[in-house]
N, C-alpha and C positions, 0 to 999 in steps of 0.2 A: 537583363538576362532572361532568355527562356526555358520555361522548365518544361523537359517534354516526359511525355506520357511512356510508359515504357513496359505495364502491363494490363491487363486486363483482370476478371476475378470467375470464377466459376462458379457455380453454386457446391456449399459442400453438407458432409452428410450431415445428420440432425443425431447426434452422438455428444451433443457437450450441454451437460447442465448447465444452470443459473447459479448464482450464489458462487460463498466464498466459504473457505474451510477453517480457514485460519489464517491470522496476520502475525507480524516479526518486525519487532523496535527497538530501535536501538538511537541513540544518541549519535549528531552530525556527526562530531569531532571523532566518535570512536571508529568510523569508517574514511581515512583520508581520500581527498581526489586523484592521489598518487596511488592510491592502492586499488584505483576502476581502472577497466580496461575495459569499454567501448568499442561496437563497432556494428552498424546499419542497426541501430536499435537493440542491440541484443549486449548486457554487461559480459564478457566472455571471459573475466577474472577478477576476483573484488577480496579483500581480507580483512578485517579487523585488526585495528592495533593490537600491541601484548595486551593479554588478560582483559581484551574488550570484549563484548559477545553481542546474541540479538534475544531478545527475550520471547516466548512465542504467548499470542492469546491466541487459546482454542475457540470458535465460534458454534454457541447452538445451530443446528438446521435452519437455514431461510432466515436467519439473524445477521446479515452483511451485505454490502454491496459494493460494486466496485465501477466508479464510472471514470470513461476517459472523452476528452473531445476536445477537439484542435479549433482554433480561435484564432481566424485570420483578419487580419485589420486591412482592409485596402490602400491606405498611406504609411503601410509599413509591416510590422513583425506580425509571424506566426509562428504559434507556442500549442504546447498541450497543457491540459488543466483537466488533473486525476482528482477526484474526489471519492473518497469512503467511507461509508456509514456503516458502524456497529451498535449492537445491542451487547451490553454485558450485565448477566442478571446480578442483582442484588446492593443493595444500596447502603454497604460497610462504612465504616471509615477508613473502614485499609486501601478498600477500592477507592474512595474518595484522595485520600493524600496519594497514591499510586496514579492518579490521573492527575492529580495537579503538578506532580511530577514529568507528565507528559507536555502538561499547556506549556512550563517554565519555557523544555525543549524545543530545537528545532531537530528533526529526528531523521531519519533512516526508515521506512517502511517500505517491507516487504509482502504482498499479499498473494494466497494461491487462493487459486480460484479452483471452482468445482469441476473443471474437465476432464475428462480422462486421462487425458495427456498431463496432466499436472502442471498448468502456466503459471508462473509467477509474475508479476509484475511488481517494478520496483520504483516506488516514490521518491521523488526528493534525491534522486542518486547525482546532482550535480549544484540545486539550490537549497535542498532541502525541502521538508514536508512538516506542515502545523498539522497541531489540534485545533479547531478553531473555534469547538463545541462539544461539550459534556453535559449533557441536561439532564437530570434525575428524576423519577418518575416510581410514588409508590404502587400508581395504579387507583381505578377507585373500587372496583368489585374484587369478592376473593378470589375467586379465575384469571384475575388482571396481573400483567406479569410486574415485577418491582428489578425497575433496571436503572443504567445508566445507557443515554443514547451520545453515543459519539463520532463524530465530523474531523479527517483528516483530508488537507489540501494541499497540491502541490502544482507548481507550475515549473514547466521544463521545455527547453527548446527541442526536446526528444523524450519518446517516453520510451522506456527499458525492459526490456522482461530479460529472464535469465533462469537458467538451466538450476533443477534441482541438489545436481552436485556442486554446484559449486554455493545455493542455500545452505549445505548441509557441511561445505568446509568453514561458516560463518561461526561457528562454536554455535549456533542455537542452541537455547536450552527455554525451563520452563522458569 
């Protein structure tokens, strides 16, 4: 089968930051694949089960990243693979069992990123998205930040963004 070419790209304005603002997790199960609606990459209706919701961490400035890239094999499948790195300060035990509570999961993440337009992208919306890393760090000088650094992966034969209203019909909460 051939796949034809069917647009081109133009250069666009230089108006979208780096970085990410904040992320939104939520447990597989609490989001059914019955309750996505898909369509050219973009989720265009998604819900929570009853009394499921997504939980939000806020991110410091220039403490996230959000990377995506497509991985074609020549003797067959091509996938995308989102990868996300955060920083969250402070090295509790509450933060510590509240991430191990993450590794347990395979989860739902949701990420906005810094643009003006407010992009979301959405992890894991059909296989699912790990933790795959949470590494703690008190730092060695007193200037030195005392965080947890964490690694979220997903692999998907499509990657998804999706519209803030319909983040916002997710019961987010903190």
């Amino acid at each position: 089968m051939a796949c034809s070419i069917v647009q081109g790209r133009e250069i666009l304005c230089r108006d979208a930051a780096g970085g990410i603002g904040e992320i939104y997790l939520t447990e597989f199960e609490n989001v059914p694949q019955a309750n996505i609606t898909a369509s050219s990459g973009v989720i265009t209706a998604a819900s929570c089960s009853a009394s499921k919701r997504f939980f939000t961490y806020k991110l410091e400035k220039e403490n996230g990243q959000f990377d995506q890239k497509i991985v074609s094999a020549p003797e067959g499948g091509t996938y995308i693979e989102s990868t996300l790195t955060i920083d969250l300060r402070g090295m509790s035990a509450a933060l510590k069992n509240n991430l191990l509570t993450l590794a347990y999961n395979r989860l739902h993440v949701i990420v906005k990123d810094n643009q003006l337009t407010n992009v979301y992208h959405w992890m894991g919306s059909t296989n699912g998205a790990d933790m795959t890393e949470a590494a703690g760090s008190t730092g060695k000088a007193f200037g030195d930040v005392n965080k947890f650094s964490l690694t979220f992966m997903s692999k998907e034969q499509v990657a998804h963004t999706v519209s803030s209203t319909i983040v916002a019909s997710l019961q987010v909460g903190s």
